[in-house]
N, C-alpha and C positions, 0 to 999 in steps of 0.2 A: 969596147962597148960596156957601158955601167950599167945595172938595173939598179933602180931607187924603189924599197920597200915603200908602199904605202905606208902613210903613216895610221896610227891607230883610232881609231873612231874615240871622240872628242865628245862629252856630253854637251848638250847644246847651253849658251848663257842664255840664264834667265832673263823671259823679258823685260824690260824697262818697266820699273817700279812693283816688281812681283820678287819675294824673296826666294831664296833656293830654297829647293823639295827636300824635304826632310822623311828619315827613316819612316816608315808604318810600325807603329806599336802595335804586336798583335795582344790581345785582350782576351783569354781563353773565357770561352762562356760557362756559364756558373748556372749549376743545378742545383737551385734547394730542393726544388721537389724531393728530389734523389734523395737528400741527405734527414728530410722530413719523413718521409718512408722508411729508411732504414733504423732513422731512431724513433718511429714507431712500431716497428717490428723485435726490435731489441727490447724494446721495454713489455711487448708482449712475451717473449720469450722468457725471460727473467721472471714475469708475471708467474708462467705457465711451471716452471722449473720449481721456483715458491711452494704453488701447488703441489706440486707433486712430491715435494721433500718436507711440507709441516702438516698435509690434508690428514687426517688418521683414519682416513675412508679406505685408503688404500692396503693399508695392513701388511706392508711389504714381509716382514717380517710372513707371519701366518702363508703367503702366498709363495716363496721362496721355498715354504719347508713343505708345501703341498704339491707345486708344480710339475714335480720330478721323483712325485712318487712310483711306484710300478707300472699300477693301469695306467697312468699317462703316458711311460714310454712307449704301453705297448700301443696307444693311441697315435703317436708321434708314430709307429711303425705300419700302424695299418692306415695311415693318412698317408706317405709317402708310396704303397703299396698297392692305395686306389688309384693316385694320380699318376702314377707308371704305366698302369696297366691299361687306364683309360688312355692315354694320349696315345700307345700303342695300338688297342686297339682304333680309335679315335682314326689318328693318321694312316693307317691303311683300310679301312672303310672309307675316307677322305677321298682316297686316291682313288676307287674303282666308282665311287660316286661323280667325281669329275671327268672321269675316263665316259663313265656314264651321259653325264652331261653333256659332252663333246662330241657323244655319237653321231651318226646322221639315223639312227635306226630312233623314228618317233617314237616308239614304247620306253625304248630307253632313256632317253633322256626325259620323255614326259616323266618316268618313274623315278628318275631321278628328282626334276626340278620337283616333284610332292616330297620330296622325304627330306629335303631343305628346306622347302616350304613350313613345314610341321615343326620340325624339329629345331629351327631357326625361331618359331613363330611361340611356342612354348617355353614358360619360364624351367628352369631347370627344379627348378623347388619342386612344380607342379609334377613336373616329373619323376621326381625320386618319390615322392608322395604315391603317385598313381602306378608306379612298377611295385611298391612295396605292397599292394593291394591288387595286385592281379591273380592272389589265389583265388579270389571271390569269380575270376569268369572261369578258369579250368580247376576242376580235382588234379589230375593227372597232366602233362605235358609227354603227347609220343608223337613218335620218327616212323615214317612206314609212308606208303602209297596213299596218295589223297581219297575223299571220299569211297573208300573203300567198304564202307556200311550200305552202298548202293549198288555198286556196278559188283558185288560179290554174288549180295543173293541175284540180281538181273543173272549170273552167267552160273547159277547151281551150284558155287561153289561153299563151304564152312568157313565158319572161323575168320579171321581177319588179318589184317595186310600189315598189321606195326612189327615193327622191329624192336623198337626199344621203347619204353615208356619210365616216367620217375611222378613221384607225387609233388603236387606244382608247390605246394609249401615246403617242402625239403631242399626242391632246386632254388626257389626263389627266395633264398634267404637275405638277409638285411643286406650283409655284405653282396652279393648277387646282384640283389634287386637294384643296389646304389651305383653300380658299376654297370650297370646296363645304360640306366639313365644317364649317368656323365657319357660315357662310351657314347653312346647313339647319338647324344645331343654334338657329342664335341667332334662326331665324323660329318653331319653337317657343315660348322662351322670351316671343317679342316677342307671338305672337296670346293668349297666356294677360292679359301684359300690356295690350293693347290690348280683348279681350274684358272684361276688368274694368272698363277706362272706360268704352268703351261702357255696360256694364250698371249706369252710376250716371249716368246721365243719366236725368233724369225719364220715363218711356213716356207717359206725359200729352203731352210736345212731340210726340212721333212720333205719337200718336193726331192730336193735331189740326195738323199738317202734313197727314197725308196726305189728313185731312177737308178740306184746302183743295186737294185735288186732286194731290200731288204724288207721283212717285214713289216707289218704296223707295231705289232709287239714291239720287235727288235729297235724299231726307230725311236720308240716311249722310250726303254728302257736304256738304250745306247747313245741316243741323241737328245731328245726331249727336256727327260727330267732330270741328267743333269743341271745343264743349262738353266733350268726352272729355279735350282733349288736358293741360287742368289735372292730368287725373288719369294721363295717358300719359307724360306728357314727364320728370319728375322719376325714376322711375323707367327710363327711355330710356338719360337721361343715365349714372345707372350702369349700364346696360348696355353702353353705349361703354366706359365707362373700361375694363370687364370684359375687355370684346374684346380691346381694346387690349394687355392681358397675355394674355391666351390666346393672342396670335397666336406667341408663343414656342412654341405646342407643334408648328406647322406643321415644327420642326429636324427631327420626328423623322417626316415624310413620306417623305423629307428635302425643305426648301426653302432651298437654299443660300445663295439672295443674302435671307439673313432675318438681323435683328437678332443674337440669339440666338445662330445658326450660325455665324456670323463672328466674334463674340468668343470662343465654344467652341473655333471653329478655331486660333485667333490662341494661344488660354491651352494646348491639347495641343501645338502644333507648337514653341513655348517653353517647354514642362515649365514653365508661369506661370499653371495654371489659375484660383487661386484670384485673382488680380487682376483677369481676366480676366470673371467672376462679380460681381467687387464694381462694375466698370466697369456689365457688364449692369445691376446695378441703380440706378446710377445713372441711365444713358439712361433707363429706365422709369420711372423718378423724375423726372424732368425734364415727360416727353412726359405724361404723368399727371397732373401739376400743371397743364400748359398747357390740357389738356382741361376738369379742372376748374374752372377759372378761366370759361372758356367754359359750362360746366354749370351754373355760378350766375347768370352773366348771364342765359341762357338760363332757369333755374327761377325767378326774380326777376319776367322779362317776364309769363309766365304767369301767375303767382300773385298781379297786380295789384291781381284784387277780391275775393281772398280773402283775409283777413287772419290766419288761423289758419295756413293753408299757407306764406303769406309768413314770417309770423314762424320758422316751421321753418325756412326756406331760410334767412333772415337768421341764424340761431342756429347751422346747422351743415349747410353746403353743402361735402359731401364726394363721395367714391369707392366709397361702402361696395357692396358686392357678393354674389350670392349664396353 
């Protein structure tokens, strides 16, 4: 018995009086747009470089020999110094602020959502301005039992109920005063933050955590905010970077020994302002890059077993801000 292969499939002949099909030329489509854009962008660039290598507004020279004199490093130390100490503080007010929000206990969270409300709602200028002038409502700032100037004389007793007291201009000095306002404003910003990760973690883990006996505490701190922090941290990081420029607005506290105020100073006292301006942005150029350089490492870590989030960070791990 023979088996006969099929034979092989045959293109069909063309019919009577039509010639055979010929190859498709593909024809790649052509962008001038694209190419119109980019050689106007070029030729703005080249414009801009121009500028800044024949302008003699700039004074490079004068700005170089001034930028990295003393007081500006110590500026450069107490600018990195503020924006530490804010975002720490910042981020764990953040957190008990959202923990706040999350309550079921109405006072709580009412008191929360006002202090977001406020401090969301306020420029940060406005508020370094108005903590640098809070000596004007107290002399003194003291610690002790509340109205204690009433319910002391009501019960026959002398003297009064503080424990500690400081005069409000000594506590509330520039540097103080500026680091209260970033700090306050930026734990706002952070529990809004921080309550949005929380509230994308599954409630299923926290259901059966606590069916396994565990606290609410314990189930934040062991379950929770881990899991959260994929969705905290990337957003964190530009809030640093954020800080880190705002803390220029502390000049107008005044906080002397601040970046900002010391090349202000440097650019009036030499009738050289404006080099003095291009230096500033340079430093914050530099110190910004450094951070995010650290912001991607950092959002890289995080984003291990996520693949979608990762590839974000891998694509375009910036400074972007609100």
């Amino acid at each position: 018995m023979t088996v006969s292969a099929d034979p092989p499939d045959q293109p069909a002949p063309p019919a009577p009086g039509r010639s055979p099909a010929e190859p498709i030329k593909a024809v790649p489509v052509r962008h001038p747009g694209r190419w119109v854009a980019a050689v106007v962008i070029l030729v703005l660039a080249a414009m801009f470089v121009h500028m800044l290598l024949t302008n003699e507004a700039f004074q490079w020279e004068f700005m170089f020999a001034n930028m990295f004199l003393p007081p500006v490093l110590i500026g450069v130390r107490t600018t990195l110094l503020l924006a530490v100490l804010a975002m720490v503080i910042g981020v764990l007010l953040g957190v008990v602020i959202a923990v706040m929000r999350l309550s079921s206990n109405p006072i709580l969270a009412g008191i929360a959502w006002l202090y977001t409300w406020f401090f969301r709602a306020t420029p940060r200028l406005v508020l370094a301005v108005l903590f640098g002038n809070l000596g004007i409502l107290y002399q003194t700032i003291e610690i002790g039992l509340p109205f204690d100037n009433y319910w002391m004389p009501w019960l026959g007793l002398e003297g009064d109920a503080r424990i500690f007291s400081v005069d409000a201009n000594t506590f509330l000095s520039g540097f103080m005063a500026g680091l209260l306002a970033l700090a306050l404003s930026e734990a706002a910003y952070m529990a809004e933050i921080v309550r949005a990760g929380l509230q994308s973690v599954d409630r299923g883990q926290t259901e059966a955590a606590q069916a396994l006996g565990m606290s609410r505490g314990k189930v934040l701190w062991r379950i929770t905010l881990p899991q959260a922090l994929r969705v905290i941290v990337p957003p964190t990081g530009n809030e640093t970077v954020a800080m880190l420029k705002d803390t220029a607005l502390v000049a107008y506290v005044p906080v002397t020994t601040e970046l900002f105020f010391q090349l202000s100073a440097i650019g009036s006292r030499t009738f050289q302002l404006f080099p003095m301006l291009v230096a500033a942005c340079l430093w914050y150029l530099a110190i910004t890059s450094l951070f995010m350089i650290g912001q991607y490492f950092l959002e890289r870590r995080f984003t291990k077993g996520d693949p979608r989030a990762r590839a974000r960070v891998l694509g375009g791990a910036g400074g972007g801000t609100r």
